[in-house]
Every structure is written in C-alpha cells, then in structure tokens.
N, C-alpha and C positions, 0 to 999 in steps of 0.2 A: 418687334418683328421687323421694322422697315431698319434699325440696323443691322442685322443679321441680312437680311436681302440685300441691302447696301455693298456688305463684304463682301456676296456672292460675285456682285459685279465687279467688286474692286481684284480679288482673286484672276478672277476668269480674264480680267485686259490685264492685268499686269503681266499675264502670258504672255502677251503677243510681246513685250518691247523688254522684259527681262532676261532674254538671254542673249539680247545683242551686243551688252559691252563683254562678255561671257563667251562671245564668238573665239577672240584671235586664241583665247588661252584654252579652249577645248580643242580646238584645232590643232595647236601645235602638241596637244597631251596625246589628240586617237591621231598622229602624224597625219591627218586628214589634209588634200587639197582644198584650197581657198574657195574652189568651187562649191565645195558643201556647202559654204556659209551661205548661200542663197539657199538652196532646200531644209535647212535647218532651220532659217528664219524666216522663210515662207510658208513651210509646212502646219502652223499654226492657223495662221491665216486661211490656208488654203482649206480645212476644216471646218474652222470654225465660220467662215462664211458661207461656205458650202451647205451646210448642216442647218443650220438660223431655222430657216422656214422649216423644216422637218421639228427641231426642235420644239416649236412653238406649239406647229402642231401636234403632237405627241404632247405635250405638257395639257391640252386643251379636252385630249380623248382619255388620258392615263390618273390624271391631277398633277397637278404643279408643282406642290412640294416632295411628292414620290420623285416626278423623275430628276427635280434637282439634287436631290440626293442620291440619284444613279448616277447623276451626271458629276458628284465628287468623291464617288469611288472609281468612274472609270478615271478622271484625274490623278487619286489615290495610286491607282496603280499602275497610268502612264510615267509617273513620277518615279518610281523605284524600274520602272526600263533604261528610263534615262541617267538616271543615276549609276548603273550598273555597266553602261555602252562601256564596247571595246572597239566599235569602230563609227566610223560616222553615220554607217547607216539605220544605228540604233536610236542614240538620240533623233534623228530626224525622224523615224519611226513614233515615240514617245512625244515628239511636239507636234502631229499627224493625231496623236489620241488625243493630247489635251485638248486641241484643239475642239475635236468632234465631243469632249464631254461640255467645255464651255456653250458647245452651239446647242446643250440639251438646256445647260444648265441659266443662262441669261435671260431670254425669251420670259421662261417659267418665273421666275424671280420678278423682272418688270411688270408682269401680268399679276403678280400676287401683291406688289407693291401699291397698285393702281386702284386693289379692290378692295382691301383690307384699310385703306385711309378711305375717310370722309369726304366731297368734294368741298371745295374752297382753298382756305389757308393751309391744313394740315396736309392735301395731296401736294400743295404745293412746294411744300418745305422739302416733301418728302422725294417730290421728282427734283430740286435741286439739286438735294442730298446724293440722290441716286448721279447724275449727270457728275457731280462735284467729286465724288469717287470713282468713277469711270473714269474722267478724263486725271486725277490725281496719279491714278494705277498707271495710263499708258505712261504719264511723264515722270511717274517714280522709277519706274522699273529701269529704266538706264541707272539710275542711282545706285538702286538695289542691288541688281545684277552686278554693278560696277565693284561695290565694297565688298560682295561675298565673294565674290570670286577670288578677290586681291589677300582679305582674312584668310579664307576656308579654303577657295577653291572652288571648281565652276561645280563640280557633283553636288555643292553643298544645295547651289540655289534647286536643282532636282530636290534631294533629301527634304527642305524645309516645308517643300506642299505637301508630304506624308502630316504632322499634327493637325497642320495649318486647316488642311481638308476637313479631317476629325475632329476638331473643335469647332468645325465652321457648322458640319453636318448634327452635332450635336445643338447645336444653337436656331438652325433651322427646327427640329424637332421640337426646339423648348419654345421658343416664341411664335411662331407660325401657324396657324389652325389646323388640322387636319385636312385631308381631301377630301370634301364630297364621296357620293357615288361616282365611281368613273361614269363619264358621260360617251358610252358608246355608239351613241349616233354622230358622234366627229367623225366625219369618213375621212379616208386619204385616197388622193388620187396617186395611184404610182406612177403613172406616166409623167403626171407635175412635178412630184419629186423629180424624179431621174433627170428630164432635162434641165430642170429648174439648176440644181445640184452639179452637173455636169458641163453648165454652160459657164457657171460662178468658176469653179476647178481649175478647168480647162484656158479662165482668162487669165487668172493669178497663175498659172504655171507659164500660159504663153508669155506675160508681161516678165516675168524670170527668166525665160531664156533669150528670150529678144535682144537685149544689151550684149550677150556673151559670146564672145568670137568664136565661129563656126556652127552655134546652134541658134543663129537666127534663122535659115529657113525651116529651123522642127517649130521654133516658135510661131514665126509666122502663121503653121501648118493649123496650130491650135488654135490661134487665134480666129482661123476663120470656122476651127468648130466650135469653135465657143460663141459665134455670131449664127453657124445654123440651130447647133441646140436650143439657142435664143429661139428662135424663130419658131424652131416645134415647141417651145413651151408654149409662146403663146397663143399659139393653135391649139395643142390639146387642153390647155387650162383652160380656155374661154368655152371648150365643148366636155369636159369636165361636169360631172353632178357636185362635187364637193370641191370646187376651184381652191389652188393655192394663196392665188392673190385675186378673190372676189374684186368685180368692178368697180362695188359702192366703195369698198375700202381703197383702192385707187383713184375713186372718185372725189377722195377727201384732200382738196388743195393746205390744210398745215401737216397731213401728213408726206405729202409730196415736197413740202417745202422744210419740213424737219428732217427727211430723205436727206435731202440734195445739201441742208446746211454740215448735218454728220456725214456724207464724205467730205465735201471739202474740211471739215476739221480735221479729218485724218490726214487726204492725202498732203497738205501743206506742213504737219507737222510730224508726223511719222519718218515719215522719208527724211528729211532733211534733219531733224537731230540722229537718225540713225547713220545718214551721212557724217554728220560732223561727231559722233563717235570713234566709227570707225577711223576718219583721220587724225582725230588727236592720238588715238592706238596704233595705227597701222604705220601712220605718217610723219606725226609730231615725236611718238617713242612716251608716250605718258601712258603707266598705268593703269589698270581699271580704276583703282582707286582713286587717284587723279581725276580720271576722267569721269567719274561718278560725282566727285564732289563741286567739277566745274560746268555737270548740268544740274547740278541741285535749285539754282534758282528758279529753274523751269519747272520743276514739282511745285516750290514755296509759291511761284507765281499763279498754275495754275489753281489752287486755292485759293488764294484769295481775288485771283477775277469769276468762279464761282462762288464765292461769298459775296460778290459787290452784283450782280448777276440779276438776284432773285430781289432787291432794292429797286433797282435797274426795271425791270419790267414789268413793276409796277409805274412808271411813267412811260415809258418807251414800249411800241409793239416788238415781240420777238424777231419779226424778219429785221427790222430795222437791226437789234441787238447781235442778233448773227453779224450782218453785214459789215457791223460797227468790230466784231470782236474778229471779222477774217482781214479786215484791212489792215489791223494791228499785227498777225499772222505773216502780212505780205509783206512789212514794212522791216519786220523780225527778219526775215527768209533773205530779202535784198541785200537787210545788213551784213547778214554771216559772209555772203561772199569775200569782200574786204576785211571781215573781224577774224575771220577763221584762225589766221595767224597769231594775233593779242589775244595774251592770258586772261587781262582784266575784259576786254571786249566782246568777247565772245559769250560767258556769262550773261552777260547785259543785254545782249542781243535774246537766247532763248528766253532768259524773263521775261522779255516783251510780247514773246511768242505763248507764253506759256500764258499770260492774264489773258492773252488776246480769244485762246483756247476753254479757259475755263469761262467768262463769258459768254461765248457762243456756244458751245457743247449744251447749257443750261438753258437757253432759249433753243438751241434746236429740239431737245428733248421734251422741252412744253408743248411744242407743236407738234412733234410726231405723236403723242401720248393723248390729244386732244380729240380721240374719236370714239365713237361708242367702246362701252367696256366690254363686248364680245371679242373688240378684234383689237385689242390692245396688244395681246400678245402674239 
C-alpha cells in the first residue's frame, strides 16, 4: 500500500514541473503567444493549491481512497483535453483540472499513508519514502517532459497519464483497505472554502501578472484581493462550527515549521530550474532533450539527499536538517548565475541543489506529519 500511495504523490507533482521543458514546443505547434506560457504553467498550481484544503477535507467526510480515485479519473480525463488542444486555451484549461484532481487526490493519500503504517521505524521509512518521491517527481519532470517531447512530442506527455492513472487506480484498489463508513459528521464550512480558495487563487494569479508589461496594475488589483479574502477567512473560519484550519492544528509549532520548511523547498528550486530551462531553450537554442538531460542530475541528486536524509535525522533534529539542506539550495541558486552559460557547470550547480532539496523536503515532512492522526490530512 505505501507504494502505491507513494505514486500517487509522485504522479500528482510531477504535474506541476513536467510540462515546462514542453512549453516552447506547444507554443510554437497552437501558434500560441509566449504569454500563455505563464497560464499554462500556473494553471496547475493555481488548482492544485487552491483546492488542498477542500481536498483533505472531502477525503476525511467521503473516505480516502474513494476520492483519490475520483481524483485520477478527473486527471484521466484532464489528460485527453489536453492532449486533443487546438489552441492554448485548452491545454491551460486541462492543467486547471489536473491540478484540481491532484488537490483531491494528495491530501487523501498522505492521510492514508500515516494510518495504515505503524508508529516508529516503519511510519518513518514510509514518510521518507513519500517526501523522497515528491520531491523526485518535481525534479524529474523537467527531464521527463524534456525527452517526450523531443521523441514523441508535447501531446505525448498528455497521453501518457491516460494508463499511467489506470494502473495507478487499479493498484490503489488492490493494496489499500477499503473505506470505512463515510464519516458524515465531517462538516464543511463553505464560507472557509471560498475565501480560503479564493485568496490561494487570486495570489498565484496576481504573482503571474505582476512581472508582465502592462498587466501589473490588474495584478496588483488581485493581489490586494487576495490579502482581503485572507482576512475574511480568518474571521469566518475562527467563527466557523467546523473550522478549516482548527486553532490546536495551528497550534502545533512542527507543523508550522514543516509549513514554512516546504515552501521554501519550492519556492528556491521551482522557480529557478524553470528559469534555467527556459533559457537553455529559449536562449542557449538546446533542445528539450538536451535540456532534459542537462537537468538530470538534479533528479539523480535529489534521491539520494532523500536517501541520506532519513540516516541524517536520526542524529540531527529536523529544523536543523531543513536548514542544513536550504543552505545547500542557496549556495546552488548563487552559483547558476555565473554557471548558466557552461555546459559542464551548470549540471553541477542543480545537483547541488537537488541533494540540497531531497534532504530538506524529508525532514520538512517529518514535521508537518508529526500531529495527531485526525488532522494529518
């Protein structure tokens, strides 16, 4: 069961960073402006963060493995929209669903992964495991992305999550317990939802347009509704009977501090290999393939800094280990400035980033995972 949950997670992120070497060559097939390429590659994100909290909760009132398996059929057939696009605003459409089926499907999977191991050694292999394939998927998926497109063709990477999903849903049903009785006294507060949802949205779309000549002041505009929705969430969720984000569970400083370790994994390494994508593509004139194969160390690396990881902290507390694996991150990020240009430097630099990631990714997720088994998910 915990690999089959495993994949879930390694599927659902390898969304987010697999169709960014995938960009320039879709682009130039739906004649799409360059501007797409931000709603294409946000669009995911912008879903699947969005969604997270609703996710969970619905996993919590429906069962767990029901709705991840709803949540890789709506993938199933986000994946044949996108593969079918004739203009760009289909695929953007399709990575908009996956998105929203990964935010069912993650939650549910972590929660089922947490309860179905034992505590000790065996939950802890097992949340390695999970962190060690998360963060594998964000940094394969340039790869990924990068060779199918360059073989097949960008439709291909679409097409492949049709089995991919199928075999995945089938292996959830063979390994995984059944669900309970749905547990219908999980209320929802819709009010939590919508702002909660609304305010996530509304920032990831403002942080898209803000850089983009002439739609900085629509940006702007979002950005400050994404700081008032803020503000009514947390007024209505705290007067809430069924809070989204209960006090005790914000009460609990490793899950605050496993919060705050996974974004910074992301936003230090997301960004800046999708940077340095795009300009080996855009700029240097290499290949997806190329450019797939000259981020490959950063996949290789981040496995084995989540294999060296779960060693690792057993002597060392996890903030420490975080700390330890973003400084390596920062050291990564400094270098590519001057490496961007060298064939052989540049490699060298995301591997460093990439150990730096699968370390810390694996200690962040020991902390956030570390509260009672009601609100794990």
């Amino acid at each position: 069961g915990v690999g089959a949950l495993c994949l879930v997670q390694f599927v659902d992120v390898l969304g987010v960073t697999v169709m960014v070497t995938a960009l320039p060559a879709m682009l130039a097939d739906l004649r799409a402006s360059p501007d797409a390429a931000s709603l294409i590659s946000t669009g995911y994100a912008l879903f699947f963060g969005g969604l997270l909290m609703l996710g969970a909760r619905l996993g919590d009132s429906f069962g767990h493995r029901r709705i991840i398996i709803t949540g890789l059929a709506i993938f199933t057939a986000a994946a044949v929209v996108g593969a079918t696009a004739t203009s760009a605003v289909t695929p953007t459409a399709a990575r908009c669903l996956q998105g929203a089926a990964a935010a069912l499907s993650v939650p549910s999977a972590l929660a089922l992964l947490t309860t179905i191991t034992s505590d000790g050694p065996q939950r802890e292999r097992a949340i390695a495991a999970w962190s060690a394939s998360g963060a594998a998927a964000g940094a394969s998926g340039f790869v990924v992305g990068g060779v199918v497109t360059y073989l097949v063709g960008w439709r291909a990477v679409f097409w492949a999550y049709l089995p991919l999903a199928v075999l995945l849903a089938a292996a959830i049903r063979r390994a995984v317990p059944p669900d309970r009785a749905a547990d219908r006294s999980v209320r929802l507060s819709v009010p939590s939802v919508s702002t909660f949802t609304g305010a996530v949205m509304a920032f990831v779309v403002a942080a898209t347009l803000l850089p983009q000549p002439g739609r900085t002041a629509l940006g702007a505009a979002l950005l400050a509704v994404a700081v008032v929705l803020a503000g009514l969430f947390i007024v209505v969720d705290r007067r809430a009977a069924a809070p989204l984000l209960p006090k005790a569970v914000l009460g609990e400083r490793p899950l605050r501090q496993g919060a705050a370790g996974a974004l910074l994994n992301t936003l230090t390494t997301s960004s800046a290999i999708t940077l340095a994508t795009l300009y080996l593509q855009n700029t240097r004139g290499h290949s997806p393939l190329v450019v797939g194969l000259m981020l490959l160390p950063f996949s290789v690396a981040v496995i084995v800094g989540a294999a060296l990881a779960a060693p690792a902290l057993a002597r060392w507390p996890a903030p420490r280990l975080i700390s330890a694996g973003l400084a390596i991150i920062a050291v990564s990020d400094a270098a590519l400035i001057p490496a961007a240009s060298s064939t052989w430097a540049l490699p060298a630099c995301v591997a460093a980033g990439g150990a730096g990631i699968g370390l810390s990714s694996v200690a962040a997720t020991r902390l956030g995972t570390s509260v009672p088994v009601t609100a794990r998910g």
